[in-house]
N, C-alpha and C positions, 0 to 999 in steps of 0.2 A: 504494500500500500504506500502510494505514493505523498507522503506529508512534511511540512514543515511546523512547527509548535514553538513557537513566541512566546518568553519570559519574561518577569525583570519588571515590566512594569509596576504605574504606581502613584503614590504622591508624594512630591518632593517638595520645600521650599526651593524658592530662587536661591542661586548660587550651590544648591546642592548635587549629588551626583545621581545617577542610578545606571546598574550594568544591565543589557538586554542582553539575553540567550534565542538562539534559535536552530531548535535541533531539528536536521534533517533525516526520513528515512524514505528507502526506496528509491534512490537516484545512486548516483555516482559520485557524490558529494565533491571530491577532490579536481573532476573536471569543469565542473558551474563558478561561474559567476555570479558571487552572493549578495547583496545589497540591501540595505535600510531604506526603504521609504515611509513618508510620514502623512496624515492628509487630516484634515483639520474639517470640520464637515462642515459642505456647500464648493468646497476648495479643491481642485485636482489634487491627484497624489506626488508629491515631489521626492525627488530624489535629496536621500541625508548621506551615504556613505557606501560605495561598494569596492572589492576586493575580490578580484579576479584568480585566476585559478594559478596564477604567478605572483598572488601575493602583490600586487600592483593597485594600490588604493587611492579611491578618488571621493572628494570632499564638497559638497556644497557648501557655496559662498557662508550661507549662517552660522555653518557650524564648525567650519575653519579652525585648528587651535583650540575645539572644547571637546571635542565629540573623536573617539578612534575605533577603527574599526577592526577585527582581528579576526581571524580563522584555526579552527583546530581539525584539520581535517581526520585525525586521529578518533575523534569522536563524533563528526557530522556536523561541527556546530559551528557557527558565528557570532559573535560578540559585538558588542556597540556599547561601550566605554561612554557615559556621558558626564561631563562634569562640566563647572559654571553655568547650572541650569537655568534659562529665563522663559517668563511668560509663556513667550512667543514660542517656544518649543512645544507644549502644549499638546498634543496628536494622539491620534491610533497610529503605530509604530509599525510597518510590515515588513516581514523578511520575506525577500526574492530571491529566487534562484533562477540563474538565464543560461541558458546554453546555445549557441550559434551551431553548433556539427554533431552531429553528422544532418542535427534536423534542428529548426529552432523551437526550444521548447522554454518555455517564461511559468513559474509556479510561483503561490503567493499562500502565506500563514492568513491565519484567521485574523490577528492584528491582535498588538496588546496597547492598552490604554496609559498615556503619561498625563498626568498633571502638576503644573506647577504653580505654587502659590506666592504669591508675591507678598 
């Protein structure tokens, strides 16, 4: 069965941290390309941090310098390190997995909820 299952969430004050988990089963974990996105409802879903299957990480502008993103491919999972929490962070959090080859295939977790209090 093919799943992704999102952690971590929560409530934080501003300036606080929280780690998200996202464990993969039923793929190939180690050849996807894995990613955080966030979407704030009414709002598209935006891209917060992904991590290619070379370990090659890319950051949206917001969260630049607060947010890291990490992969264990030993146990299916990825990570989302958040720390200087504001506001505006705010979301349902979803872990992606993309694959380009041999076929494109895009999977998405249920989403977990962050809040932050100011």
């Amino acid at each position: 069965q093919v799943q992704l299952v999102e952690s971590g969430g929560g409530l934080v004050q501003s300036g606080g941290s929280l780690n998200l988990s996202c464990v993969a089963s039923g793929i190939s974990f180690s050849v996807y390309t894995m990613g955080w996105y966030r979407q704030v409802r009414g709002n598209e879903r935006d891209v917060v941090a992904t991590i290619s299957k070379n370990n090659t990480t890319f950051y949206g502008d917001a969260v630049k310098g607060r947010f890291t993103i990490s992969r264990d491919n030993a146990k299916d999972t990825v990570f989302l390190q958040m720390n200087s929490l504001r506001p505006e962070d705010a979301a349902v959090y979803y872990c992606n997995a993309r694959r380009i080859r041999p076929s494109r295939r895009d999977l998405w977790g249920q989403g977990t909820q962050v809040t932050v209090s100011s």
